[in-house]
PDBQT receptor file of N, H, CA, C and O in Angstrom, charges set to zero:
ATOM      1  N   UNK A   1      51.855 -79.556 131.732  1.00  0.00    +0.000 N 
ATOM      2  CA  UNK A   1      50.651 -80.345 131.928  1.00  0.00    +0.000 C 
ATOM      3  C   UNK A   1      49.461 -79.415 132.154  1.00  0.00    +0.000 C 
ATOM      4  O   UNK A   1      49.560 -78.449 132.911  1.00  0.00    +0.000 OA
ATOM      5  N   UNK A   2      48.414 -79.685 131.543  1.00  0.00    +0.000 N 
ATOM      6  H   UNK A   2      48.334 -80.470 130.928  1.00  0.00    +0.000 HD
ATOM      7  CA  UNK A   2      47.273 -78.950 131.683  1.00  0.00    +0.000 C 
ATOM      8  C   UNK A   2      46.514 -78.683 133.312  1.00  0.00    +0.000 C 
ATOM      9  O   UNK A   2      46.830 -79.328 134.312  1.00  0.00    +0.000 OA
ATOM     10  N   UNK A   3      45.851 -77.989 133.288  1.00  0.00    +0.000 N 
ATOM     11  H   UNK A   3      45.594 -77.466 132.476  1.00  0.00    +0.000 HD
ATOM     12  CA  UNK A   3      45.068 -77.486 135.097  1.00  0.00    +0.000 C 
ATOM     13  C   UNK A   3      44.238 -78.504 135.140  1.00  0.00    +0.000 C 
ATOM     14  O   UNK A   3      43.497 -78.493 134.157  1.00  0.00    +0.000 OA
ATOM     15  N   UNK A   4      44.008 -79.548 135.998  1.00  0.00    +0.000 N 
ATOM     16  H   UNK A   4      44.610 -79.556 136.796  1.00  0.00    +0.000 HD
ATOM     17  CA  UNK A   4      42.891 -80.208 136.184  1.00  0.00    +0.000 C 
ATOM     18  C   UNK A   4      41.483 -79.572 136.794  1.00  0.00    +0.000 C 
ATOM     19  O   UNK A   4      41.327 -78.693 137.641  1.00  0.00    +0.000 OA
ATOM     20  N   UNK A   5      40.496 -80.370 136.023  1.00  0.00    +0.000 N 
ATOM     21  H   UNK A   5      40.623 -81.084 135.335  1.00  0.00    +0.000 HD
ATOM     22  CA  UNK A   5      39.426 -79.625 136.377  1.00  0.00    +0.000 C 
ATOM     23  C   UNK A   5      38.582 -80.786 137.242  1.00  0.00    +0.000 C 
ATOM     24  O   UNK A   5      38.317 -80.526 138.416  1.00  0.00    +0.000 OA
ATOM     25  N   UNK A   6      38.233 -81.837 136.772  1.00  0.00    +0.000 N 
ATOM     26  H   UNK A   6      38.448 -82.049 135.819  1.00  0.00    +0.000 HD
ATOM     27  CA  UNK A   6      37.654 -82.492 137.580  1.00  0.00    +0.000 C 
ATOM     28  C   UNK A   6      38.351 -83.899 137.171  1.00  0.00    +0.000 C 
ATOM     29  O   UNK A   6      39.449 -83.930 136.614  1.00  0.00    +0.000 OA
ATOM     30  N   UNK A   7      37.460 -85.291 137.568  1.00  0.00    +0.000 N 
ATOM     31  H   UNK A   7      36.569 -85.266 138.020  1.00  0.00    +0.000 HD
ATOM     32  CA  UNK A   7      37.784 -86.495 137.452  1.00  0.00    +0.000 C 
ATOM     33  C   UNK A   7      36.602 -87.123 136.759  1.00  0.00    +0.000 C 
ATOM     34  O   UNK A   7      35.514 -86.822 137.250  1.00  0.00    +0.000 OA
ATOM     35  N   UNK A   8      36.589 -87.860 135.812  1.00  0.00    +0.000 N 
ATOM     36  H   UNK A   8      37.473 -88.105 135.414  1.00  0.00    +0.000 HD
ATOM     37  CA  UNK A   8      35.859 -88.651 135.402  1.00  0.00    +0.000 C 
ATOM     38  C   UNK A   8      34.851 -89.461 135.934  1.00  0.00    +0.000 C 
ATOM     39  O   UNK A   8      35.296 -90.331 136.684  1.00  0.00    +0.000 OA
ATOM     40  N   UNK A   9      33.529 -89.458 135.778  1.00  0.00    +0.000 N 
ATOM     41  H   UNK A   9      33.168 -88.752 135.169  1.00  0.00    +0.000 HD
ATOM     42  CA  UNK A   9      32.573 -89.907 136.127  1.00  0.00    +0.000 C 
ATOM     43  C   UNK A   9      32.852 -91.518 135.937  1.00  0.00    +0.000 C 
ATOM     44  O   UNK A   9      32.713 -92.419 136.764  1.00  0.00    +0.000 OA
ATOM     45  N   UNK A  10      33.251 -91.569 134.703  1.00  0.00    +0.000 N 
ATOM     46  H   UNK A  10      33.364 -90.837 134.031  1.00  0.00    +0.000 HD
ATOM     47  CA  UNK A  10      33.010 -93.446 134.388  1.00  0.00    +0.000 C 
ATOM     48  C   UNK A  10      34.419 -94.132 134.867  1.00  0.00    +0.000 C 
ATOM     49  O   UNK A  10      34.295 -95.340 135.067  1.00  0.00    +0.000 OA
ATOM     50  N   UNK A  11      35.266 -93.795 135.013  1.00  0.00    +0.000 N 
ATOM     51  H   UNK A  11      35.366 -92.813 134.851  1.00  0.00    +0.000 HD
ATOM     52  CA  UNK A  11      36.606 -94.535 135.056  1.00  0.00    +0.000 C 
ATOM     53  C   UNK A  11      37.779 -93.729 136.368  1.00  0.00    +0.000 C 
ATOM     54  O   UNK A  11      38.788 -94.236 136.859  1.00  0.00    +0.000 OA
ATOM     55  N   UNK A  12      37.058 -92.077 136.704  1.00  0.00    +0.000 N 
ATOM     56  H   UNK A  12      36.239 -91.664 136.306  1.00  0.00    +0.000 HD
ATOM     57  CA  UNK A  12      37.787 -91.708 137.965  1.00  0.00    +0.000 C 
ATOM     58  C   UNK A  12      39.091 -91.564 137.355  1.00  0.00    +0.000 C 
ATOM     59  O   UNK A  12      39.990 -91.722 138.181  1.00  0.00    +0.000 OA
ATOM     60  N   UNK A  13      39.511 -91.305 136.121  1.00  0.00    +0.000 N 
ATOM     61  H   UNK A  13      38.781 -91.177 135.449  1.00  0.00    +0.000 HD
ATOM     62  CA  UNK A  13      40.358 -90.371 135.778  1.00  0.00    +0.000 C 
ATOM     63  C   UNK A  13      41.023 -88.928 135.622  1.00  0.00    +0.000 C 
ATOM     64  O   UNK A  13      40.304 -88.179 134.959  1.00  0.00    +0.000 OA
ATOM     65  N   UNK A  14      42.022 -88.440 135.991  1.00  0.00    +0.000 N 
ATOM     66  H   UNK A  14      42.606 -89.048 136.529  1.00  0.00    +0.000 HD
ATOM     67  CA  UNK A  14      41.562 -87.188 135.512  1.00  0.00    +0.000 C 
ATOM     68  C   UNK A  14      41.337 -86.597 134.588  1.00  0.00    +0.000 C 
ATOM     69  O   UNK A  14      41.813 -87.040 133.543  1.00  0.00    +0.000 OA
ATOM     70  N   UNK A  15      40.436 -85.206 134.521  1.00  0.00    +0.000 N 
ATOM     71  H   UNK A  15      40.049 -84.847 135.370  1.00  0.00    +0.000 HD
ATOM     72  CA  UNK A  15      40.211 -84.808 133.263  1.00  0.00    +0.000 C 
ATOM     73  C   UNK A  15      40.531 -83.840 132.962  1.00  0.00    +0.000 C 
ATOM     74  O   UNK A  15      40.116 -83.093 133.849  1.00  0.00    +0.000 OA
ATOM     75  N   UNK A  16      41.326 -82.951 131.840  1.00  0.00    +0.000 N 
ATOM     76  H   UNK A  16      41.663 -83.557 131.120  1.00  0.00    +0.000 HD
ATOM     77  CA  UNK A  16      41.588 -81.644 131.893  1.00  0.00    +0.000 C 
ATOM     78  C   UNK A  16      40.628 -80.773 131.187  1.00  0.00    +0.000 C 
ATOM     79  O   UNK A  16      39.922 -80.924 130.191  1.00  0.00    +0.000 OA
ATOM     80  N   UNK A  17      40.886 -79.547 132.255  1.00  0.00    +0.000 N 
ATOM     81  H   UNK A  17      41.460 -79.424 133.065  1.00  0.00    +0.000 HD
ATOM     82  CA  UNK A  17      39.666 -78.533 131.871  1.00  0.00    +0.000 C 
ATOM     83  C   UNK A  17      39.555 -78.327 130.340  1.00  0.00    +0.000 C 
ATOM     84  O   UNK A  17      40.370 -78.353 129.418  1.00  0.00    +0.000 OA
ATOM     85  N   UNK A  18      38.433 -78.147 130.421  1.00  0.00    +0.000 N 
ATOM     86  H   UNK A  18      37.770 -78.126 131.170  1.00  0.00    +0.000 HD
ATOM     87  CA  UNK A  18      37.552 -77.940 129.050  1.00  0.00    +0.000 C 
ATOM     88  C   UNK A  18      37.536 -78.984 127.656  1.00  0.00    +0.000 C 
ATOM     89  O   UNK A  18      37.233 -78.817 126.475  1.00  0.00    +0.000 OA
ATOM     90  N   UNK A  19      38.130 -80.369 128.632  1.00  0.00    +0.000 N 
ATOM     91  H   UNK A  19      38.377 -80.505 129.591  1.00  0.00    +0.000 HD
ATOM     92  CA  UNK A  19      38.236 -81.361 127.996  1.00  0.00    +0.000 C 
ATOM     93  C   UNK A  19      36.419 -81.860 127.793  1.00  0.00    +0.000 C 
ATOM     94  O   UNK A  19      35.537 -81.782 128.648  1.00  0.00    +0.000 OA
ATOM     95  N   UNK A  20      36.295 -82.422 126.206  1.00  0.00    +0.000 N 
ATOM     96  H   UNK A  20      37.011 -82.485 125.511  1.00  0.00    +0.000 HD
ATOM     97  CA  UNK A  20      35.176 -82.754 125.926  1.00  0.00    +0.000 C 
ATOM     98  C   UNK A  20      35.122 -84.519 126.690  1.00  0.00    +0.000 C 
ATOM     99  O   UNK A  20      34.293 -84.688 127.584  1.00  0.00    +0.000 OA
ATOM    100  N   UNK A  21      35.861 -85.507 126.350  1.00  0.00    +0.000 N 
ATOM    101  H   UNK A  21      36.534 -85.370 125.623  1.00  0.00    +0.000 HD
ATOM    102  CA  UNK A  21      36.056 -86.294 126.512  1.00  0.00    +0.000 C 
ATOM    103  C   UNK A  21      37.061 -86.483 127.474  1.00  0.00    +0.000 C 
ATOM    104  O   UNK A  21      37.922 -85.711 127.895  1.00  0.00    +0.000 OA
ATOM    105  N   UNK A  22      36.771 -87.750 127.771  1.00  0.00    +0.000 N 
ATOM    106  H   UNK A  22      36.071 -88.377 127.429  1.00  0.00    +0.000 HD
ATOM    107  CA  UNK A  22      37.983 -88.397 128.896  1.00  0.00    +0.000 C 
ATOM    108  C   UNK A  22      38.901 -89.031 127.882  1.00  0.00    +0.000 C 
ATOM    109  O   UNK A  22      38.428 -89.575 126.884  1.00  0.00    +0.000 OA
ATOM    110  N   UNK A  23      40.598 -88.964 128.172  1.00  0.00    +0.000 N 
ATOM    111  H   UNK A  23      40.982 -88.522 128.983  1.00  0.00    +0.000 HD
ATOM    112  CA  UNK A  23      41.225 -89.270 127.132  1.00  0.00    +0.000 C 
ATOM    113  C   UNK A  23      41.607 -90.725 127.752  1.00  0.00    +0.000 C 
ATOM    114  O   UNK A  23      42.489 -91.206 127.041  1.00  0.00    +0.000 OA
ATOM    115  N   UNK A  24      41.236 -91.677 128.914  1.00  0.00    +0.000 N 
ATOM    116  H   UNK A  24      40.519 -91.286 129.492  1.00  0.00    +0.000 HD
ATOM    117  CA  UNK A  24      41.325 -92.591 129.021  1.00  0.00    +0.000 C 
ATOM    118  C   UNK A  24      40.054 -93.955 128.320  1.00  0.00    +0.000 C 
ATOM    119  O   UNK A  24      40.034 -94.720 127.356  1.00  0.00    +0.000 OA
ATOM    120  N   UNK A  25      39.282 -93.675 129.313  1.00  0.00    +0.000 N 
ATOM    121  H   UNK A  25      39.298 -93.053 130.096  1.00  0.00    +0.000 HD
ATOM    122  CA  UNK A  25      37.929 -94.196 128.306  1.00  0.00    +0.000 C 
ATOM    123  C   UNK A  25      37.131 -93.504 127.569  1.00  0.00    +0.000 C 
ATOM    124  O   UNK A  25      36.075 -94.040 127.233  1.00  0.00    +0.000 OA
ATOM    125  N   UNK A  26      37.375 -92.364 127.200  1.00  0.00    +0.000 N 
ATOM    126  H   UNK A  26      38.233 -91.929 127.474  1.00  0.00    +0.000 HD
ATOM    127  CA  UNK A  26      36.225 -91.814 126.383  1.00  0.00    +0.000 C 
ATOM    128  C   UNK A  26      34.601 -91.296 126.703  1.00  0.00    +0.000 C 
ATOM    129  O   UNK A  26      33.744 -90.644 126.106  1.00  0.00    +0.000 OA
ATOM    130  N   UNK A  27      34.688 -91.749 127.547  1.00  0.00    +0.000 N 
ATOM    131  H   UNK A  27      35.385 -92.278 128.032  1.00  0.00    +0.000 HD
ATOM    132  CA  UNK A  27      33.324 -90.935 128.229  1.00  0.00    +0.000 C 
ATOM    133  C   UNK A  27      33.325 -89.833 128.087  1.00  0.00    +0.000 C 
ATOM    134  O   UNK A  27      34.353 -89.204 128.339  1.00  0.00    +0.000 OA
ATOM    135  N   UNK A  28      32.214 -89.212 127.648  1.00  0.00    +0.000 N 
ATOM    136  H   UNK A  28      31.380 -89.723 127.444  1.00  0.00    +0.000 HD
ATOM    137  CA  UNK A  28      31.749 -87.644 127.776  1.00  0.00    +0.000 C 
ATOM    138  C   UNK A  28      32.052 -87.164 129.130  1.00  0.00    +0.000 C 
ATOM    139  O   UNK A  28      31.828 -87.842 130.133  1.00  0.00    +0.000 OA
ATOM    140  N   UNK A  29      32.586 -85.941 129.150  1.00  0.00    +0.000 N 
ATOM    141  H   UNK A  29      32.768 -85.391 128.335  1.00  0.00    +0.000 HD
ATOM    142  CA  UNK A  29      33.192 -85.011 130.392  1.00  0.00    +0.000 C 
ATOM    143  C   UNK A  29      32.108 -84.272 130.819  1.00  0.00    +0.000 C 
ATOM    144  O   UNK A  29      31.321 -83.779 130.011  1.00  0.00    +0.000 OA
ATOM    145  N   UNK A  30      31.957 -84.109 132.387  1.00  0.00    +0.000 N 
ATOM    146  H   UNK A  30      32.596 -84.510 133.044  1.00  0.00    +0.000 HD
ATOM    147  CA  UNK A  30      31.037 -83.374 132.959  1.00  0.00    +0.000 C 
ATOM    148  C   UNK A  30      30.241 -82.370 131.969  1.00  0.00    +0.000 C 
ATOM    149  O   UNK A  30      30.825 -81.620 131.187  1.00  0.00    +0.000 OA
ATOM    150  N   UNK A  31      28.857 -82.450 132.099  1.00  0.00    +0.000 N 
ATOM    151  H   UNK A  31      28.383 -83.060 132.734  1.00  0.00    +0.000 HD
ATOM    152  CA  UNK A  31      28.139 -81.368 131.404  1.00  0.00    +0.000 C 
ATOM    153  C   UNK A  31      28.541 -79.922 132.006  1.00  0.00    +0.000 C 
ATOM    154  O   UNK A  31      28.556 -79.659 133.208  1.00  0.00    +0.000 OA
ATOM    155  N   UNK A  32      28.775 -79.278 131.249  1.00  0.00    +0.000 N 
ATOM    156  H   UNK A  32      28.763 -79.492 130.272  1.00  0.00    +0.000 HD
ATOM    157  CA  UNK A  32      28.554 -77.587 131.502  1.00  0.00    +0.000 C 
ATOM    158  C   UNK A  32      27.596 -76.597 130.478  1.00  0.00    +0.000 C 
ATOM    159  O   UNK A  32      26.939 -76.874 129.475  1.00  0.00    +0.000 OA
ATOM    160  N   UNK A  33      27.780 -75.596 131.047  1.00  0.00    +0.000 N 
ATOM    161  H   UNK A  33      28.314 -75.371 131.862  1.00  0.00    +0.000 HD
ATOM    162  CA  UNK A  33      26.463 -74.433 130.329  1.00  0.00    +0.000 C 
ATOM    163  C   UNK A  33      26.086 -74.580 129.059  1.00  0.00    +0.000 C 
ATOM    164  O   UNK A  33      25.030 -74.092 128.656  1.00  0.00    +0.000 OA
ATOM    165  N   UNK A  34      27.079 -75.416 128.114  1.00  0.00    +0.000 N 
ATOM    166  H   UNK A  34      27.937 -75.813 128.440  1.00  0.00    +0.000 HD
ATOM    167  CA  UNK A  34      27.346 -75.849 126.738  1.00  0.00    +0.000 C 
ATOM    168  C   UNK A  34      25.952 -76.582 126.510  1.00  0.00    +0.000 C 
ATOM    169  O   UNK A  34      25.115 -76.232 125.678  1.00  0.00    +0.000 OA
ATOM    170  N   UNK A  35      25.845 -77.626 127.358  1.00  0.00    +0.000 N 
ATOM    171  H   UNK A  35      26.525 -77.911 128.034  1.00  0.00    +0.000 HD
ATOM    172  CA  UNK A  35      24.983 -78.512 127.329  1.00  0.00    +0.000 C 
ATOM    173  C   UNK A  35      22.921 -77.906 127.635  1.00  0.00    +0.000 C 
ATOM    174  O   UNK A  35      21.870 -78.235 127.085  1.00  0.00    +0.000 OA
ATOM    175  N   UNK A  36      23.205 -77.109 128.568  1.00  0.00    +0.000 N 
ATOM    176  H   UNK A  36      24.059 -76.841 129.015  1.00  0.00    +0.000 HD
ATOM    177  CA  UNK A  36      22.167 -76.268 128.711  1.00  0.00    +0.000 C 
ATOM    178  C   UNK A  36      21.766 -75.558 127.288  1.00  0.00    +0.000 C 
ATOM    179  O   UNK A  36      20.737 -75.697 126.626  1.00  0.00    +0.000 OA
ATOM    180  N   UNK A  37      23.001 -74.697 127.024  1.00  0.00    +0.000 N 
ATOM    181  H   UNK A  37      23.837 -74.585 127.562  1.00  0.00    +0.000 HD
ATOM    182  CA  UNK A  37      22.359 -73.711 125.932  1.00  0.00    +0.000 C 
ATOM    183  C   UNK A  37      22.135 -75.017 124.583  1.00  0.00    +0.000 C 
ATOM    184  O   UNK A  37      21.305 -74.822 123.695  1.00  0.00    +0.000 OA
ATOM    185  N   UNK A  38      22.690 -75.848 124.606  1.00  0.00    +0.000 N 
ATOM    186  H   UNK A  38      23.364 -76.006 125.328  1.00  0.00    +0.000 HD
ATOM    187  CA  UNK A  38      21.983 -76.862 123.104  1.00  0.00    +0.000 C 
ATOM    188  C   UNK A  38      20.451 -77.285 123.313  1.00  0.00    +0.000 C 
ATOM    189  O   UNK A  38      19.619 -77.539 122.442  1.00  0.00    +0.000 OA
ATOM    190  N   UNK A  39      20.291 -77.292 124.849  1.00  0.00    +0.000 N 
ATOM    191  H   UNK A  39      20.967 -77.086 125.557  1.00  0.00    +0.000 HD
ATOM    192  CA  UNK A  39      18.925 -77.740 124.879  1.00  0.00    +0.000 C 
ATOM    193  C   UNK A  39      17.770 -76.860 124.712  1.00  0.00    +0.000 C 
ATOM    194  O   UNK A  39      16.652 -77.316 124.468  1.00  0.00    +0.000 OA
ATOM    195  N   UNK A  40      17.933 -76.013 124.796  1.00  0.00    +0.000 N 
ATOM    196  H   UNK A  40      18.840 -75.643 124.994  1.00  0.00    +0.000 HD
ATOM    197  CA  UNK A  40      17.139 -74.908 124.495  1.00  0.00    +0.000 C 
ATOM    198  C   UNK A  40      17.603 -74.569 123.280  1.00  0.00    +0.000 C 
ATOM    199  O   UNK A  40      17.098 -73.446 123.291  1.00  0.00    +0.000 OA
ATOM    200  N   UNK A  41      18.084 -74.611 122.365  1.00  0.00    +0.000 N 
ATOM    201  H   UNK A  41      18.493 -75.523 122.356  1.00  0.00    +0.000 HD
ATOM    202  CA  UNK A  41      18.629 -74.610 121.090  1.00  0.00    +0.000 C 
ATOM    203  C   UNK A  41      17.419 -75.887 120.075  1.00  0.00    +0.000 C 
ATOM    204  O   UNK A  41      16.660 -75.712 119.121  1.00  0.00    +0.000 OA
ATOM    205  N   UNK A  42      17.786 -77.098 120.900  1.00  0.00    +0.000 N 
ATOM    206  H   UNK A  42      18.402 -77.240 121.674  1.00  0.00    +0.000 HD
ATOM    207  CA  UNK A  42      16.739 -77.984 120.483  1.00  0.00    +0.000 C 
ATOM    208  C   UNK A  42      15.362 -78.339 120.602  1.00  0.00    +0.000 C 
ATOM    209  O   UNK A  42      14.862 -79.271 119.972  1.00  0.00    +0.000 OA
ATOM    210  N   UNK A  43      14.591 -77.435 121.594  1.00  0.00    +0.000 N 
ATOM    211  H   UNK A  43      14.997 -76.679 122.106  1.00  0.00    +0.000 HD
ATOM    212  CA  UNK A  43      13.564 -77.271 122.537  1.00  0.00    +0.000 C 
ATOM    213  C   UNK A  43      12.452 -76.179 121.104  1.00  0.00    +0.000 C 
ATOM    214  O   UNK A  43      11.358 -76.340 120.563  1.00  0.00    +0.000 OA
ATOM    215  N   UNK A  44      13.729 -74.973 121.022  1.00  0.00    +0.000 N 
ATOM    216  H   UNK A  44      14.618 -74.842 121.461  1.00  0.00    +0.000 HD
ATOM    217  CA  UNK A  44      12.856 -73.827 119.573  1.00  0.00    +0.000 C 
ATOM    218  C   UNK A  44      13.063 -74.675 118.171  1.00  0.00    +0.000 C 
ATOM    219  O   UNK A  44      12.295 -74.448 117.236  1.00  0.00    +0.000 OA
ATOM    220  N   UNK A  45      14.204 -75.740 118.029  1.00  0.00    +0.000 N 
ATOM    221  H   UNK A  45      14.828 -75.924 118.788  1.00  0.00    +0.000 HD
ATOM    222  CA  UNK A  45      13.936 -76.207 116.820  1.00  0.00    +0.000 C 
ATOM    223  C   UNK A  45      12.735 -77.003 116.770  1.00  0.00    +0.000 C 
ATOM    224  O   UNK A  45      11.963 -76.856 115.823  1.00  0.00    +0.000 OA
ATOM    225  N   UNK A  46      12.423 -78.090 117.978  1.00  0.00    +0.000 N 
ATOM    226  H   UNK A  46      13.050 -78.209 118.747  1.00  0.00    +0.000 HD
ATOM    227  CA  UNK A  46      11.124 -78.567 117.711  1.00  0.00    +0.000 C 
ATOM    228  C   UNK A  46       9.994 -78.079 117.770  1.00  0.00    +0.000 C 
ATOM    229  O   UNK A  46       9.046 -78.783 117.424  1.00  0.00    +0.000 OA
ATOM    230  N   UNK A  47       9.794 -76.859 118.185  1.00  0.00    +0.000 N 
ATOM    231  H   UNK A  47      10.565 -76.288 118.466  1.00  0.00    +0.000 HD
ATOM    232  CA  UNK A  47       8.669 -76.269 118.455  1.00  0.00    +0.000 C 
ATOM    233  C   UNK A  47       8.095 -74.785 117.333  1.00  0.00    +0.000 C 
ATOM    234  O   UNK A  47       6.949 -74.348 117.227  1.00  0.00    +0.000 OA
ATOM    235  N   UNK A  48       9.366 -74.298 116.630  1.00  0.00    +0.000 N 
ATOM    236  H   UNK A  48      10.297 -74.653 116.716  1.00  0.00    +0.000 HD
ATOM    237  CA  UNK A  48       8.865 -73.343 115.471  1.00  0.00    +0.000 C 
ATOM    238  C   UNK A  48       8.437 -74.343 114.566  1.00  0.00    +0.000 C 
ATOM    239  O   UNK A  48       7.266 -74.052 114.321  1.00  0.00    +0.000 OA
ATOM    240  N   UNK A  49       8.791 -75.524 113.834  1.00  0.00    +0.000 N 
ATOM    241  H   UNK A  49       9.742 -75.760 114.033  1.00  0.00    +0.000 HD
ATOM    242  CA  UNK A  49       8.005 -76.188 112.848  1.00  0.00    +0.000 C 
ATOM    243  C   UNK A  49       6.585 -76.508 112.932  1.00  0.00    +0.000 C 
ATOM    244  O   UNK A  49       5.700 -76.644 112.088  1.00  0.00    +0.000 OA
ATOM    245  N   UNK A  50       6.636 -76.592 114.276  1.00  0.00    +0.000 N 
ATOM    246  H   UNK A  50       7.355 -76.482 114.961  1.00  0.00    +0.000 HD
ATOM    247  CA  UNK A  50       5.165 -76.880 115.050  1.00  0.00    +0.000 C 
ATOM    248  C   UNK A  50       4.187 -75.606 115.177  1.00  0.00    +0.000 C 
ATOM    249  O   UNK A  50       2.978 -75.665 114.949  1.00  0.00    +0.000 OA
ATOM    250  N   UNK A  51       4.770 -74.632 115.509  1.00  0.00    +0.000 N 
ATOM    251  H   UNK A  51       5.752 -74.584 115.694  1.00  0.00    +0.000 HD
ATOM    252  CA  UNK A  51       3.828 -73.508 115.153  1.00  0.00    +0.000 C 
ATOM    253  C   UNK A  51       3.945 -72.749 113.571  1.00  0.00    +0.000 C 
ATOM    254  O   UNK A  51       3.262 -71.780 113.243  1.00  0.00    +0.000 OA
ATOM    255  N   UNK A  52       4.652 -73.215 112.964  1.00  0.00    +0.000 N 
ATOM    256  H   UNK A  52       5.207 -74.003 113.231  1.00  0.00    +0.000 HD
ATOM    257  CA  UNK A  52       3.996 -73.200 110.998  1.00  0.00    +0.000 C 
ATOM    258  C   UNK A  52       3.307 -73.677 110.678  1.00  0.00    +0.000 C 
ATOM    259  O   UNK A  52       2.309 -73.304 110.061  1.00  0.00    +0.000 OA
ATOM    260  N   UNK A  53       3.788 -75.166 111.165  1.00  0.00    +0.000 N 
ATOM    261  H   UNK A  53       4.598 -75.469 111.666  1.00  0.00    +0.000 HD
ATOM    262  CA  UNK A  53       2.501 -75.884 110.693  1.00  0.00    +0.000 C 
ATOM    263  C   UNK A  53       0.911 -75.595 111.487  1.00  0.00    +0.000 C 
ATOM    264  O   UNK A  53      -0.187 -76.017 111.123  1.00  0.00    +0.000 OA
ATOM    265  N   UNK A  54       1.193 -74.873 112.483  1.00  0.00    +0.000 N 
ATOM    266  H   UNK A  54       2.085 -74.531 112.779  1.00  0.00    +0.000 HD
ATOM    267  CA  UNK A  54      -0.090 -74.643 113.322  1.00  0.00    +0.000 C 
ATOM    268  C   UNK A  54      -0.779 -73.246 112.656  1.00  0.00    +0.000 C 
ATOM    269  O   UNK A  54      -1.990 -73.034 112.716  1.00  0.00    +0.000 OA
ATOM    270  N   UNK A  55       0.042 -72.464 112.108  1.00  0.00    +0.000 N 
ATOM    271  H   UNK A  55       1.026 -72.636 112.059  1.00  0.00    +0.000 HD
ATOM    272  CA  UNK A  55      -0.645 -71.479 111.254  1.00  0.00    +0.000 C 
ATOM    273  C   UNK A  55      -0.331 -71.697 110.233  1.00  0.00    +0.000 C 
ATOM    274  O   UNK A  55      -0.134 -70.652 109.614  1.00  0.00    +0.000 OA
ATOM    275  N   UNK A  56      -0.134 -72.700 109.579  1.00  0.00    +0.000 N 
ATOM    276  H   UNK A  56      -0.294 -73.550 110.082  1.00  0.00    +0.000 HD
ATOM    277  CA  UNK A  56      -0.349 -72.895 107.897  1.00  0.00    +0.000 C 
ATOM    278  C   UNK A  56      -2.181 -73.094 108.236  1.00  0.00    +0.000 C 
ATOM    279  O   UNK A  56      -2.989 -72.205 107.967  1.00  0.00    +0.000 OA
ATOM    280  N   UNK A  57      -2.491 -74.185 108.746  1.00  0.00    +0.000 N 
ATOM    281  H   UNK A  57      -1.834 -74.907 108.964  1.00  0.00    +0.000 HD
ATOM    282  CA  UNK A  57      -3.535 -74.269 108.898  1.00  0.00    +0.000 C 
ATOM    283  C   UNK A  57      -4.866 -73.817 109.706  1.00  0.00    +0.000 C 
ATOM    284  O   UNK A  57      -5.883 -74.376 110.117  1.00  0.00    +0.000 OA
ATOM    285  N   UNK A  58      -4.273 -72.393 109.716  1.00  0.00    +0.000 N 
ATOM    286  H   UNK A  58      -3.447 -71.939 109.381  1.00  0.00    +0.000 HD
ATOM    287  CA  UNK A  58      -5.566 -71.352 110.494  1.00  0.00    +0.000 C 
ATOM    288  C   UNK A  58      -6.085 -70.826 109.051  1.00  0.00    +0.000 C 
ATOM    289  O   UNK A  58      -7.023 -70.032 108.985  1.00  0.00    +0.000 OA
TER     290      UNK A  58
């Protein structure tokens, strides 16, 4: 059986580490650093189109 890492937010199941999902209801599993580094991942995608287009038109 896998190491438990935590318990499920929506249903208080357990969840095993580095599980994406809860394999009872399906809820997304605690955020970790994963979740951080996409946001800043998505933060430079919206914002380099925005500065092309800001010096296309200088």
């Amino acid at each position: 059986m896998a190491r438990l890492e935590s318990a499920c937010q929506n249903c208080s199941a357990p969840v095993a580490a580095g599980a994406v999902f809860c394999e009872k209801c399906g809820a997304p599993a605690a955020s970790g650093p994963q979740d951080k580094q996409s946001a800043g991942i998505n933060i430079l995608s919206f914002l380099i189109p925005l500065i092309g287009i800001g010096l296309f038109f200088v």
